[in-house]
C-alpha positions as CSV (number, residue, x, y, z in Angstrom):
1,X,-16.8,-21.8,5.3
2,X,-15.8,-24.4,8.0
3,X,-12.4,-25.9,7.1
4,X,-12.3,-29.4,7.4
5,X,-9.0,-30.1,8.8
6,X,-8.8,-27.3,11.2
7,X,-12.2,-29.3,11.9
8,X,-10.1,-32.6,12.1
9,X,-7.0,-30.7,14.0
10,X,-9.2,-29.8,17.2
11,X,-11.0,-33.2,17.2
12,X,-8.1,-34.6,18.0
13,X,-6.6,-32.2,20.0
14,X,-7.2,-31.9,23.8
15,X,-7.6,-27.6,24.0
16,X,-6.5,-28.1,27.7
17,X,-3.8,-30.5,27.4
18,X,-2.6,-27.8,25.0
19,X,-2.8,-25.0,27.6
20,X,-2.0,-26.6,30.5
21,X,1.8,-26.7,29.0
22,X,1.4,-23.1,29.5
23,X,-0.1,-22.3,32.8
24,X,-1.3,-24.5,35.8
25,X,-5.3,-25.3,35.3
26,X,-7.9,-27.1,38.0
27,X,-11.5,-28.8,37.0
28,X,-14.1,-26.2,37.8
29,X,-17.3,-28.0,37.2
30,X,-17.7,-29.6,34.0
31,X,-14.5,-27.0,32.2
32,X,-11.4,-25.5,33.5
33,X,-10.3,-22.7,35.3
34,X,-6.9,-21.2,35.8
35,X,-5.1,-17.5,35.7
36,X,-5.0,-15.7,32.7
37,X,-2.0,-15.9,30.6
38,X,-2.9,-12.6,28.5
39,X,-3.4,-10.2,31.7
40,X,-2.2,-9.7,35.5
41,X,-5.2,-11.4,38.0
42,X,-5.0,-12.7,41.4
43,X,-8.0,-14.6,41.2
44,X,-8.4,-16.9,37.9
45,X,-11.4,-15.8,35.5
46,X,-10.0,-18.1,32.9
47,X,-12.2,-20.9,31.7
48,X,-11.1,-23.3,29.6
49,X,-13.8,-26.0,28.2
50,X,-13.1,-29.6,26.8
51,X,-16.3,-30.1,25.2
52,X,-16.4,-26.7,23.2
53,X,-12.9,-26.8,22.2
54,X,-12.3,-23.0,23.5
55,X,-11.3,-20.6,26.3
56,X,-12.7,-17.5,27.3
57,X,-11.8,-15.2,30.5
58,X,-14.0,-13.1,31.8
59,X,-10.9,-10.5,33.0
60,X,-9.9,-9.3,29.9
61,X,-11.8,-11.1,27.0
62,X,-9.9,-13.2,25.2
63,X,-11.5,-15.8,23.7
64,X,-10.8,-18.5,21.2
65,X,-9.5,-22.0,20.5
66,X,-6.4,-24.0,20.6
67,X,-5.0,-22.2,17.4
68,X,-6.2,-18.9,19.0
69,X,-4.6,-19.3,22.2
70,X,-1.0,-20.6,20.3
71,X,-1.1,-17.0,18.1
72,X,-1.6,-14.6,20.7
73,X,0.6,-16.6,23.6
74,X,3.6,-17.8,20.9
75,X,2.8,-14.8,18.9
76,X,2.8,-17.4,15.7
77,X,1.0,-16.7,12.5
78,X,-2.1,-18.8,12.0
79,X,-0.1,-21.2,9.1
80,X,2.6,-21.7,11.5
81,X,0.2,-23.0,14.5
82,X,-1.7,-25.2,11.7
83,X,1.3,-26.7,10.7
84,X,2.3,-27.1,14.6
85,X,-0.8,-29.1,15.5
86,X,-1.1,-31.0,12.0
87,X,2.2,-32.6,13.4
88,X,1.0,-33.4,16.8
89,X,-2.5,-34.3,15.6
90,X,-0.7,-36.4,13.0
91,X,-2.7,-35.1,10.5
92,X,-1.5,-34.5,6.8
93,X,-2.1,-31.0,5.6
94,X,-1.5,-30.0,1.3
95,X,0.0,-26.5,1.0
96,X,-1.7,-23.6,0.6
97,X,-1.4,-20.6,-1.6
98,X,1.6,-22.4,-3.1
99,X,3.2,-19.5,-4.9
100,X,3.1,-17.5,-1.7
101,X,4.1,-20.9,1.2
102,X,6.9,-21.0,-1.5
103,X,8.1,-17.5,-1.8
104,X,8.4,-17.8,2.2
105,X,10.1,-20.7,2.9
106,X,12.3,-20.4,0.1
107,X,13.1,-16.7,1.8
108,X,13.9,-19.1,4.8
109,X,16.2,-21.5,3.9
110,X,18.4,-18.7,2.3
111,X,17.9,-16.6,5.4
112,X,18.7,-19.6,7.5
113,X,21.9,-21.2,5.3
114,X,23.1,-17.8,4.9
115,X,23.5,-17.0,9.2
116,X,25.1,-20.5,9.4
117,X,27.8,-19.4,7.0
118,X,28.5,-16.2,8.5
119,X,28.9,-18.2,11.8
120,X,30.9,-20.6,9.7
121,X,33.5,-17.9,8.5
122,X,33.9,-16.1,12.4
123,X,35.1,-19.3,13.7
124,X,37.0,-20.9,11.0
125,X,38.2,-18.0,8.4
126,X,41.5,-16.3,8.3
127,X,39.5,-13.5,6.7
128,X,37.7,-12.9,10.4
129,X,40.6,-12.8,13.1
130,X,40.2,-8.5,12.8
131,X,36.3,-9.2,13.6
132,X,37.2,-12.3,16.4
133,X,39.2,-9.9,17.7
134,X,37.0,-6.9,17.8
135,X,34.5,-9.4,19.5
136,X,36.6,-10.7,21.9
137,X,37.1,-7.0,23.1
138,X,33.8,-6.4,23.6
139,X,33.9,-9.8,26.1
140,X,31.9,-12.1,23.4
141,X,31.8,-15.3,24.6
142,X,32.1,-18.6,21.8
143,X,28.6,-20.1,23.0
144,X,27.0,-16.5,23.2
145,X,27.6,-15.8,19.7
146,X,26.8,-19.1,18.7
147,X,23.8,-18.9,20.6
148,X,22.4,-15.2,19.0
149,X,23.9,-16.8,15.4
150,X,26.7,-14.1,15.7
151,X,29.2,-14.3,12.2
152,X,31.2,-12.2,9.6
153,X,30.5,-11.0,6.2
154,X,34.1,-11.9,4.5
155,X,35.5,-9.1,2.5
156,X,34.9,-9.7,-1.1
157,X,32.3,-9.4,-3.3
158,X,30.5,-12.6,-4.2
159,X,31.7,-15.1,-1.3
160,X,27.7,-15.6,0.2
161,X,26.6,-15.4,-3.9
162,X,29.3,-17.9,-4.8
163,X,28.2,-20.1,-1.9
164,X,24.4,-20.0,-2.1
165,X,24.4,-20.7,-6.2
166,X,26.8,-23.6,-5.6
167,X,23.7,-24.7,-3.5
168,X,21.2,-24.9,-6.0
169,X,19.7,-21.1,-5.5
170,X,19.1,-18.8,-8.2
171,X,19.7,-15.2,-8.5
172,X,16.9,-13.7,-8.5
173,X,16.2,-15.6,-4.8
174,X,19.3,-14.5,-3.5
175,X,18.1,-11.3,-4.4
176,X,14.3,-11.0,-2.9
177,X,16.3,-12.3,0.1
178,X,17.7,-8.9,0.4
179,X,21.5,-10.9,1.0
180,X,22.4,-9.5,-2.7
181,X,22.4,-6.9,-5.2
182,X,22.2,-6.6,-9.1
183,X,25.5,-5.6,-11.1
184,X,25.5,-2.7,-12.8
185,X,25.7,-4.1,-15.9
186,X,22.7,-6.5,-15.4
187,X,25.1,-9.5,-15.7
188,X,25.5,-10.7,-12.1
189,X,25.2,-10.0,-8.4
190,X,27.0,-9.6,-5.8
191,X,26.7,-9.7,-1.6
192,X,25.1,-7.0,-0.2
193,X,26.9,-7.7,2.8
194,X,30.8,-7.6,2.5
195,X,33.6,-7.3,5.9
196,X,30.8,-6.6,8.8
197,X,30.1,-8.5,11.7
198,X,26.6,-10.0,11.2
199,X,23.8,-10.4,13.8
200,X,21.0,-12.9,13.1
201,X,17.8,-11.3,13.0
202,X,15.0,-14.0,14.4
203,X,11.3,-13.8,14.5
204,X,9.4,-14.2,18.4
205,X,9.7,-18.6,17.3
206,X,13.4,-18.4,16.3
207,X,13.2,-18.6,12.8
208,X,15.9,-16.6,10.7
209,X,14.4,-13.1,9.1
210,X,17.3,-10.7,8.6
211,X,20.2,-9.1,9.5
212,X,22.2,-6.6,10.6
213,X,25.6,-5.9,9.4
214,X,28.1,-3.9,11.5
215,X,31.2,-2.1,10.0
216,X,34.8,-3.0,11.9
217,X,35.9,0.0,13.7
218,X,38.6,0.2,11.5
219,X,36.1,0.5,8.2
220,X,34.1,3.4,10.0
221,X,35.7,6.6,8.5
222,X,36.0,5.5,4.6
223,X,34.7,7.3,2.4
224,X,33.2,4.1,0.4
225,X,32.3,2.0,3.7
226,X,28.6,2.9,3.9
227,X,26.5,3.0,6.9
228,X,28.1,1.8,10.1
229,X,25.2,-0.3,10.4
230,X,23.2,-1.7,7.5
231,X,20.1,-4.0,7.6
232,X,18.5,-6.5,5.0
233,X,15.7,-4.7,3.7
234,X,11.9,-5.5,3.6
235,X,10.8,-8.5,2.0
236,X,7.6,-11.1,1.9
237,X,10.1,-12.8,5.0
238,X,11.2,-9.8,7.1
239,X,9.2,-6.6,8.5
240,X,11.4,-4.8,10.4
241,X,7.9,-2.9,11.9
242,X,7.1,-6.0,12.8
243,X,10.5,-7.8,14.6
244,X,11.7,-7.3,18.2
245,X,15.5,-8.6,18.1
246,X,16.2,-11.0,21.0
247,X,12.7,-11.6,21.6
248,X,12.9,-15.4,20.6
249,X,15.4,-15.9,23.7
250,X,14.1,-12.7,26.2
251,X,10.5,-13.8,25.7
252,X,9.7,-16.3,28.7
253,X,12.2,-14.3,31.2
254,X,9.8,-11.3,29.9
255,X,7.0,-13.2,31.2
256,X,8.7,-14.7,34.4
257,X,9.7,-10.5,35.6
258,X,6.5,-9.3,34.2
259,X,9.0,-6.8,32.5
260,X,10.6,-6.2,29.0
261,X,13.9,-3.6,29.2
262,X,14.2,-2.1,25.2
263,X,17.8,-1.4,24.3
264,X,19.1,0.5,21.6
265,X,21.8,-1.5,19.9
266,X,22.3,-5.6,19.0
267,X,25.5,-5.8,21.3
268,X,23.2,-4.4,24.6
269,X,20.8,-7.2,23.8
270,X,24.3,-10.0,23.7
271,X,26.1,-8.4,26.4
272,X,22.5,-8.4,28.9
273,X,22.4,-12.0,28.1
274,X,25.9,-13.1,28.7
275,X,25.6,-11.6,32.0
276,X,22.5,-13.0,32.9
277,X,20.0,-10.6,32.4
278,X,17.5,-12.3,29.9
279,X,14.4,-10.5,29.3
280,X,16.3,-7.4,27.2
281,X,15.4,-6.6,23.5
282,X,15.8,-4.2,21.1
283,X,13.7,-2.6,18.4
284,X,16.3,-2.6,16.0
285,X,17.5,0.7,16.4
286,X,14.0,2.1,15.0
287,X,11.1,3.3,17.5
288,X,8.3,1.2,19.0
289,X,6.0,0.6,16.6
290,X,2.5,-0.7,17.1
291,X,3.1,-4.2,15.5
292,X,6.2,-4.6,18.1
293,X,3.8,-3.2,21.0
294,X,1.3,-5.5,19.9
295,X,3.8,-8.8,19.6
296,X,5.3,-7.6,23.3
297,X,1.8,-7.0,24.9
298,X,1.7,-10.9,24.7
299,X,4.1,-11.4,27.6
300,X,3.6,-7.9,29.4
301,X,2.6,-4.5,29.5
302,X,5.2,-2.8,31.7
303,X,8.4,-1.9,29.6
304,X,12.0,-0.1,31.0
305,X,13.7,1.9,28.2
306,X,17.1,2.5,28.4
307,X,18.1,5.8,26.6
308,X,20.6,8.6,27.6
309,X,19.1,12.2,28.9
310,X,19.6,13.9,25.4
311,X,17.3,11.3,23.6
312,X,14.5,12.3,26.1
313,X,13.6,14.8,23.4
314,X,14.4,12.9,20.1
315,X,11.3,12.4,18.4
316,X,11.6,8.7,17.6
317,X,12.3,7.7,21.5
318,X,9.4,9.9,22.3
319,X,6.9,8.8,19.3
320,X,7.8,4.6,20.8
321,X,7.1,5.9,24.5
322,X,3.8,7.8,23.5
323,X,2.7,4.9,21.2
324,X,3.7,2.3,24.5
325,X,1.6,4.4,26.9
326,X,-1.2,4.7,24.5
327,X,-1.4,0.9,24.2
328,X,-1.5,0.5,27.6
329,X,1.9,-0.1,28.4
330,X,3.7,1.2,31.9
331,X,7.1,2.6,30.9
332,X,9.8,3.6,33.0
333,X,13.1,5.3,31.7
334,X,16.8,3.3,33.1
335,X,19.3,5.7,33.6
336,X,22.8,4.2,33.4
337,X,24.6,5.3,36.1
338,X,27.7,8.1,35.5
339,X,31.0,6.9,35.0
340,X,29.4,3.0,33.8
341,X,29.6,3.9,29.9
342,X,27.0,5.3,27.2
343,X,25.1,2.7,26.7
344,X,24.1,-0.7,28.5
345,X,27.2,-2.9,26.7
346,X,29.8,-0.5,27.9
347,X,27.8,-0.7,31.9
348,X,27.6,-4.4,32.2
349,X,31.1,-5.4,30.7
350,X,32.2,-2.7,33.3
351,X,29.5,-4.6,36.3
352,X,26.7,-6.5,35.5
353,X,25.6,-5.7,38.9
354,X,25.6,-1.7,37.6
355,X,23.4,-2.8,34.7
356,X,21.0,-4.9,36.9
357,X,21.0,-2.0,39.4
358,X,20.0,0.5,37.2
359,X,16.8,-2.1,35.9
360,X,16.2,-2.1,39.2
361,X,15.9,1.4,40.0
362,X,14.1,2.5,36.6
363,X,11.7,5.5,37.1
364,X,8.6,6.5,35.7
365,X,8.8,7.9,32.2
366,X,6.8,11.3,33.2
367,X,9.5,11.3,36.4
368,X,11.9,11.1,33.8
369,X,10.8,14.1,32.0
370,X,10.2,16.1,34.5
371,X,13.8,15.4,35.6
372,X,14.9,16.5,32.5
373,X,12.9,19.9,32.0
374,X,14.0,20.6,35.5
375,X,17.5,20.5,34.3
376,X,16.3,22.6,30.8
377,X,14.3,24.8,32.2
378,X,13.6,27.1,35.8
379,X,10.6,25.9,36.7
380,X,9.9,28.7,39.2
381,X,9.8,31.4,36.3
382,X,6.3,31.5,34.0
383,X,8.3,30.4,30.9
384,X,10.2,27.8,32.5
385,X,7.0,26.3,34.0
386,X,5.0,26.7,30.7
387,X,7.4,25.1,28.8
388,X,7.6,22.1,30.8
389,X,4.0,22.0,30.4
390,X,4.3,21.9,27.2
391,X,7.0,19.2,26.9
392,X,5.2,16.8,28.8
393,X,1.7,16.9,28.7
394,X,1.2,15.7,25.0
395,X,2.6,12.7,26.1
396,X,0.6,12.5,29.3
397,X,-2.3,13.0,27.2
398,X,-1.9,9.8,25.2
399,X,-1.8,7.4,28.3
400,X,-4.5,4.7,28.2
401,X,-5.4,4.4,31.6
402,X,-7.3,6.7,33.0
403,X,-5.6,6.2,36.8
404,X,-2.4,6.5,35.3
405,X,-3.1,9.4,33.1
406,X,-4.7,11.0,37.0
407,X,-1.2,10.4,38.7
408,X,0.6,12.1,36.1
409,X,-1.3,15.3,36.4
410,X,-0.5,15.1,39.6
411,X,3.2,14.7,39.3
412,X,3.3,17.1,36.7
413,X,1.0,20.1,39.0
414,X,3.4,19.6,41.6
415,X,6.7,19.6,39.8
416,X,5.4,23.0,38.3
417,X,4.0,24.7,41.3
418,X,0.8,24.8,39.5
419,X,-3.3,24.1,40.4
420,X,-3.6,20.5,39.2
421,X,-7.3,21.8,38.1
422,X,-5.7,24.4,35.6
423,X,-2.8,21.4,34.6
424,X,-6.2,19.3,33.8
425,X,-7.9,22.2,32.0
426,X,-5.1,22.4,29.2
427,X,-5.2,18.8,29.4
428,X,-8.6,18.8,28.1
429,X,-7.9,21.5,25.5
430,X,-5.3,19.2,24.2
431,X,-7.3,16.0,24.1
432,X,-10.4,17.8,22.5
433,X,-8.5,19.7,19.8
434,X,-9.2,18.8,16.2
435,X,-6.3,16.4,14.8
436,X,-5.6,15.7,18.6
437,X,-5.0,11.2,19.2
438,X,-8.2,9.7,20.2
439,X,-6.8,8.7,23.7
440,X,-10.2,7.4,24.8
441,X,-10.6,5.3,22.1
442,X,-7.5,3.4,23.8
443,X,-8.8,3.3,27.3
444,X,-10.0,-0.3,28.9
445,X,-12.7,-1.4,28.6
446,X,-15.0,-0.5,31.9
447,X,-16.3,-2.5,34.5
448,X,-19.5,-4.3,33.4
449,X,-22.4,-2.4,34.9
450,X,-24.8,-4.4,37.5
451,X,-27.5,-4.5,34.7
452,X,-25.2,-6.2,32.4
453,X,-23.7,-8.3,34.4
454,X,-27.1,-9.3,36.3
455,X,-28.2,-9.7,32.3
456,X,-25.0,-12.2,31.6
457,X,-25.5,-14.3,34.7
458,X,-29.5,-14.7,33.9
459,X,-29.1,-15.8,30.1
460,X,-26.1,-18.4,31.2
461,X,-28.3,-20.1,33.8
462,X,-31.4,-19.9,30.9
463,X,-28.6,-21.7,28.6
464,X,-27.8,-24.4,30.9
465,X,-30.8,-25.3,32.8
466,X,-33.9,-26.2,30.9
467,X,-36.0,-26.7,34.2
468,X,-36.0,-22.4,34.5
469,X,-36.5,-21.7,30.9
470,X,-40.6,-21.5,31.1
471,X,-40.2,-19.1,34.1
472,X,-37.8,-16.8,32.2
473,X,-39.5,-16.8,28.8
474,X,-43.1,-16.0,30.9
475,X,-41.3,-13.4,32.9
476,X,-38.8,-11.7,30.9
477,X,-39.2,-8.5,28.9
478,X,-36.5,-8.1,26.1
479,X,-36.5,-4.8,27.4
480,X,-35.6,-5.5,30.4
481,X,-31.8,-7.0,29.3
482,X,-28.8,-4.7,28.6
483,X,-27.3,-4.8,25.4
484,X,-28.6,-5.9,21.3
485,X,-26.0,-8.6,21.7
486,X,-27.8,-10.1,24.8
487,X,-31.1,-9.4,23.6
488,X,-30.0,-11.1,20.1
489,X,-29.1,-13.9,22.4
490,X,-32.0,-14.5,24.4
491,X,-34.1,-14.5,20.7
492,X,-32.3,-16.5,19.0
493,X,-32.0,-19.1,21.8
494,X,-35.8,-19.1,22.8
495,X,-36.4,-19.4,18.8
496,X,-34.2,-22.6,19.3
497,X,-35.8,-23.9,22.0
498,X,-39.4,-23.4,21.2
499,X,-38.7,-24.4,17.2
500,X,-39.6,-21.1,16.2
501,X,-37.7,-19.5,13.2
502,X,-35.5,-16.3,14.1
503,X,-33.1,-14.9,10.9
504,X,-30.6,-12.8,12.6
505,X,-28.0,-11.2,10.2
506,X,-24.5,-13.1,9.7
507,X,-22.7,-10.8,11.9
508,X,-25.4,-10.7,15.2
509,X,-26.3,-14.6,15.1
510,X,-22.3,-15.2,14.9
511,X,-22.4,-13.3,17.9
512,X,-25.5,-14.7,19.4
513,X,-22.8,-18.2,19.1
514,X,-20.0,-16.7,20.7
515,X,-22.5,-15.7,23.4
516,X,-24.3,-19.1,23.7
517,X,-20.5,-20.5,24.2
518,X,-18.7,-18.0,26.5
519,X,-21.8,-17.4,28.9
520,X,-22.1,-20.9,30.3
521,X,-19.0,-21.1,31.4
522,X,-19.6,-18.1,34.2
523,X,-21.4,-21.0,35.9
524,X,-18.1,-22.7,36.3
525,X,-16.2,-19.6,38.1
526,X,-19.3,-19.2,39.8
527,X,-21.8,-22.1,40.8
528,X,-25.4,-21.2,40.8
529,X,-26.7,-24.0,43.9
530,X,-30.0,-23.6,43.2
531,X,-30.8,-22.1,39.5
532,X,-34.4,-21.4,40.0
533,X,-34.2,-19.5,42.9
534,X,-31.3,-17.5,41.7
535,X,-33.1,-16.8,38.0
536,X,-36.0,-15.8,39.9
537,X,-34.2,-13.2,41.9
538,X,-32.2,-11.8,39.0
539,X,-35.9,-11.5,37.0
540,X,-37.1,-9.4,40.0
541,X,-33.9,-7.3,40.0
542,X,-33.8,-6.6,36.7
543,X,-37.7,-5.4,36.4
544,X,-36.8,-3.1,39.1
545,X,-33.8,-1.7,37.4
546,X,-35.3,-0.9,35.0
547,X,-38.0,1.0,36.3
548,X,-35.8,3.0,37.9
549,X,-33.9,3.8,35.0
550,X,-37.1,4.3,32.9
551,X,-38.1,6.9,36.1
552,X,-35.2,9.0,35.9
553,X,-35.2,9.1,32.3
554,X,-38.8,10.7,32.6
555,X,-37.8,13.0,35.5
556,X,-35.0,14.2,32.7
557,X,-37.9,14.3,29.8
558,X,-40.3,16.7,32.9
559,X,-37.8,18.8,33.2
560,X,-37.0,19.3,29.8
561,X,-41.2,19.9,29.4
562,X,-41.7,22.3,32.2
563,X,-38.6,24.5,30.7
564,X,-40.5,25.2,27.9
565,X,-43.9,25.2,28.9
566,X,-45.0,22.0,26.9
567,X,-48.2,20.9,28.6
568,X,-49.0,18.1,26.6
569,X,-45.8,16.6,27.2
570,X,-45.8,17.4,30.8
571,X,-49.2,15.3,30.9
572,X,-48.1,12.4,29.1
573,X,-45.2,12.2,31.2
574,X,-47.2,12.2,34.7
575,X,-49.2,9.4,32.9
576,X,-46.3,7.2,32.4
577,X,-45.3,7.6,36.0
578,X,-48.0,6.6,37.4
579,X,-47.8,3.4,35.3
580,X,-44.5,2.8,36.2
């Protein structure tokens, strides 16, 4: 069911004025071209059109409108980008799903009021000179800390309760907030966080989630202190699976360097930023999951992980690099350079210049590894060799691209001193085992064959030009088009045209839609001069095509025949040939 102000919303709203606050876009025809925000081109194939209210490239598919293209470039949820363009549409929109819209931006304004009293109490409290000073050894600047929303838990045990009730919030908020606890006793409840330094936790638009709470140094070793670091848990507000900390501030430099560096902790995050370096995040000290990979993919698929040589083999570094390369992702491994610290805080308050170095010089993840078995293992001896094998070729055999996944073999054949056809062998085993990840299932999608796209360019000329529409329809066999979807089309359209009735089911005739609205625009990237000449020509291509295809499919079927002796098959077959 259509939804009237959604309806209203992109009636008012110009799609490319929209966009073009994004990227740079010129007239192509009757629409709009530019490069594609969502993939790496050097020629655009993105189409953007006024009159249809949507965008579609031709690269790497995306298609959609204005609310479309504000979720997957701003990574916003779809209420978010309503409310968004209500405003600048100036149109008035009533809540919906009250009880939940409630829940959520209750969850918010306790989230948010809660990070601007920790702030409150680093600057001004007594209570945080042992944290201030903790901070200021670690080189924290005032207006970075401000900036990340950087404060202190004061000891005690109901100081954030105290505050937040005084405010008008009950306990039982305070509570789902995951800021504060039950008593024992079922009487009260008290702060979850108490004498830790307290880092903001914001979603990709800014907005307040969570936190993480760090223990002073001087807390780490008692007994009752808890975990050094603890984190708000899960709630209808914040999905840790789902968060990249940092990413509200690192995404646009990620876009500008075409590159996102993961960090372990909070403070590598800060201390990259002070310095300069802006497009570093962290996953919250958990691994990569595919929500995260999905949220980063928005601004870029390479990625530089910064981990030490031991955690090479730790199984949550290695599950977020397999999961990375199996979305698609390029990863390369920074090594911090020996003698600059453990971990990228200690290199850049030692040099920035280290830290940027290192970015700099980052080296292929299966490099990586293979520098690391090297240093486990003799890889001229048959165990050494097998068991570097065996260390890195499950991960090679989750990479999505199929060039990539090539390279690899190669890399790993020659750091082995083995036959890169008997490296591709037990590649195969691995990939076909039972249980084994579906890699191809993640692979590109491949180039359009010259069938299909011959197919495409015919139906978007039929679409536009009615003076061709009498040749095609007396020319064209169904047949003769590749795919349902196009064939679909070309029904459903010519049913349309000639004020026939067609009923395609829900799903196929939403498609047939998607296709009447996307296909056109190939005429904007690229011009057909003269339409009836060119649909001609692709009508005679495509009736040759597919004889040829149906000829070697019946040189397959003769084969088959004269194999075993089938006579009457063999017969019918030479028939169809000559027919052909």
């Amino acid at each position: 069911m259509r939804d009237p102000v959604v309806d209203e919303i992109k009636q008012r709203i110009n799609i490319v004025e929209v966009i073009q606050e994004y990227l740079p876009l010129k007239k192509a025809g009757t629409n709009w071209k530019g490069l594609c925000p969502f993939h790496g081109e050097k020629s655009p194939s993105f189409m953007v059109s006024e009159d249809r209210m949507m965008f579609h490239c031709f690269g790497c598919g995306e298609h959609g409108d204005v609310f479309t293209f504000l979720m997957k470039q701003e990574g916003y949820e779809f209420p978010e980008v309503l409310k968004l363009l209500a405003d600048r549409a100036g149109v008035k929109i009533e809540r919906r799903d009250p009880k939940i819209a409630h829940e959520r931006n209750l969850l918010s304004e306790i989230a948010d009021i809660s990070s601007r009293f920790y702030q409150k109490v680093l600057t001004d409290s007594p209570q945080a000179e042992t944290a201030r000073q903790y901070l200021g050894k670690r080189d924290l600047k005032k207006e970075t800390a401000a900036a990340f929303g950087i404060g202190f838990a004061p000891d005690g045990w109901e100081n954030l309760c105290n505050f937040l009730n005084k405010r008008g919030y009950k306990d039982d908020d305070i509570i789902n907030s995951g800021l504060a606890l039950r008593s024992v006793n079922g009487r009260g409840i008290y702060d979850r966080f108490r004498k830790r330094v307290m880092f903001t936790i914001k979603n990709a638009q800014g907005q307040v989630v969570g936190f993480t709470g760090r223990l002073l140094p001087e807390d780490e070793k008692k007994p009752d202190a808890g975990g050094k670091y603890v984190n708000t848990p899960e709630s209808a507000l914040y999905h840790k699976g789902s968060v990249l900390y940092g990413l509200d501030q690192a995404k646009q430099e990620i876009k500008k360097h075409d590159l996102a560096v993961l960090v372990e902790g909070n403070m590598d995050v800060v201390s990259s930023h002070q310095a300069g370096i802006r497009n570093v995040i962290a996953a919250s000290g958990t691994a990569l999951t595919d929500d995260q990979l999905r949220l980063l993919g928005r601004y870029t698929r390479r990625l530089a992980v910064a981990f030490d040589a031991d955690a090479a083999g730790d199984s949550a570094a290695k599950k977020g690099i397999i999961l990375a390369l199996r979305a698609g992702f390029l990863v390369k491994v920074i090594i911090i350079p020996e003698g600059a610290g453990k971990d990228p805080d200690d290199c850049v308050r030692k040099d920035p210049q280290l830290w940027r170095t290192a970015i700099e010089k980052a080296i292929d993840v299966i490099d990586f590894l293979v520098q690391s078995a090297r240093a486990k293992f003799d890889l001229r001896s048959v165990e050494g060799k097998r068991a570097a094998v065996e260390q890195i070729l499950p991960i090679v055999a989750e990479v999505g691209d199929p060039v990539v996944a090539a390279h690899y073999l190669k890399v790993l054949a020659e750091a082995v001193g083995t036959p890169e056809d008997i490296i591709r062998n037990e590649l195969a085993k691995k990939t076909q085992r039972p249980g084994a990840s579906a890699a191809a299932g993640n692979q590109p999608t491949p180039a359009l064959s010259r069938t299909r796209m011959l197919s495409e360019r015919l139906l978007a000329i039929y679409l536009t030009c009615p003076a061709v529409r009498s040749e095609v329809q007396n020319r064209l066999k169904t047949e003769h088009l590749e795919g349902a979807d196009l064939r679909d089309l070309y029904g459903w359209a010519m049913a349309g045209y000639t004020q026939n009735i067609i009923s395609l089911p829900a799903p196929r005739e939403d498609r047939a839609k998607e296709l009447a609205e996307i296909l056109p625009l190939k005429l904007d990237v690229e011009p057909a001069d003269e339409p009836f000449e060119e649909a001609k020509n692709i009508l005679n291509i495509l009736a040759s095509l597919h004889r040829q295809a149906e000829r070697e499919r019946l040189e397959t079927e003769m084969r088959e025949a004269e194999k075993i002796g089938d006579v009457a098959r063999i017969n019918e077959i030479a028939k169809l040939f000559k027919e052909l």
